[in-house]
C-alpha positions in Angstrom: 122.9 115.0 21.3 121.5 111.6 21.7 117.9 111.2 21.8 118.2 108.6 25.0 119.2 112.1 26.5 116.2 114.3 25.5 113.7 111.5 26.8 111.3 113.2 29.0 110.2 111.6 31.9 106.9 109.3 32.6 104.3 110.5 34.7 103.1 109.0 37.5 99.5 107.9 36.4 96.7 108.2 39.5 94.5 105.1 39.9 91.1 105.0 41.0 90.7 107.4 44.8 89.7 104.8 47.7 87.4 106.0 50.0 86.8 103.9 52.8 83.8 101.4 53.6 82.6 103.0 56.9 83.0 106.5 58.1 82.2 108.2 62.0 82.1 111.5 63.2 83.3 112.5 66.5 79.6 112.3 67.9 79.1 109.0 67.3 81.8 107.5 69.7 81.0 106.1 72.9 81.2 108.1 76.1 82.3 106.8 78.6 80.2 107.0 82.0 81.5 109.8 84.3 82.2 108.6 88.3 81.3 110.9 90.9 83.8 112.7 92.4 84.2 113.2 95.8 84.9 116.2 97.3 85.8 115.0 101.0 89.1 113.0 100.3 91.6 113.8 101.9 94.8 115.5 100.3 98.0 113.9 100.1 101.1 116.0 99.7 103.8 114.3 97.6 107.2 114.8 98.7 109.8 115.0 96.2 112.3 112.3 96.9 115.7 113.0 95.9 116.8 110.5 93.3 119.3 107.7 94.6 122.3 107.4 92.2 122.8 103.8 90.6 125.8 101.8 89.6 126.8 98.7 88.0 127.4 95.5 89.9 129.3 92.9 87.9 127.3 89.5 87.6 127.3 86.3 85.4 125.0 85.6 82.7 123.4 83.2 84.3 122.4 85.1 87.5 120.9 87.8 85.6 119.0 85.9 84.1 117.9 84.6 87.3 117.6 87.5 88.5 115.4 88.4 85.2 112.8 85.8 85.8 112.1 86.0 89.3 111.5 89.9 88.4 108.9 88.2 85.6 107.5 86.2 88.0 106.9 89.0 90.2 108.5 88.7 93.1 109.9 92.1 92.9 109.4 95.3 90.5 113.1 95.7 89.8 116.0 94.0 89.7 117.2 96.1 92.7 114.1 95.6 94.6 114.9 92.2 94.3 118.4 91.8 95.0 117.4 94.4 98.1 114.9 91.8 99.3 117.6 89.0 99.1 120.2 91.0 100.6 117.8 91.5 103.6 116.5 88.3 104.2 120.1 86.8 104.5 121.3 89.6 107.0 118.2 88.0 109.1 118.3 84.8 108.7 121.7 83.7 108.4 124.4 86.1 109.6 125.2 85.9 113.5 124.9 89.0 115.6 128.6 89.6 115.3 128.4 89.5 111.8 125.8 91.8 111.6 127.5 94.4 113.9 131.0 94.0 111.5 128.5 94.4 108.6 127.1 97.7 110.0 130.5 99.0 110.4 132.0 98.3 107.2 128.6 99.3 105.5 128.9 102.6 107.6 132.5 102.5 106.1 131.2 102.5 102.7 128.0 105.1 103.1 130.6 107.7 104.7 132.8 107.7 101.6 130.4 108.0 99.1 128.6 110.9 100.7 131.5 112.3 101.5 132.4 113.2 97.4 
């Protein structure tokens, strides 16, 4: 057999160990201060909402990024928040009263049929 074959293989040589420049023990962090607690609050009992399912709305590129940077600015936390507050503000301010009445029926329309699945 050849002898490139038979060549044994080169060890991996260890350099010098590092230790580090400073070292701490567990004692010598800080602690933060402790704040009273108080015993007298009152109790709030968190009720478990049930989750509302989502769904996609189609929009352009340009709108959600719109949409995107007045979330950023803080106008709303999400995206449906926002489009929520929006939706809101232009059933009260610019839809007339018979509007708003055909708009509660059709949206009743619409919330009977998806509960009813």
């Amino acid at each position: 057999m050849s002898d490139l074959l038979k060549r044994k293989p080169k060890r991996i040589e260890k350099g010098v160990t590092v230790t580090p420049n400073t070292t701490f023990t567990l004692d010598e962090l800080p602690v933060p201060p402790k704040e009273p607690i108080d015993e007298k609050k009152p109790v709030t009992k968190v009720t478990p909402r049930t989750p509302q399912k989502t769904t996609t709305v189609r929009v352009s590129v340009p709108m959600k990024n719109k949409l995107n940077a007045m979330v950023t600015m803080g106008l709303a936390d999400s995206v449906d928040q926002l489009t929520d507050l929006v939706v809101d503000e232009y059933i009260s301010n610019i839809l007339t009263k018979d509007q708003k009445k055909q708009l509660d029926i059709i949206y009743d329309m619409y919330k009977g049929k998806t509960n009813g699945k």
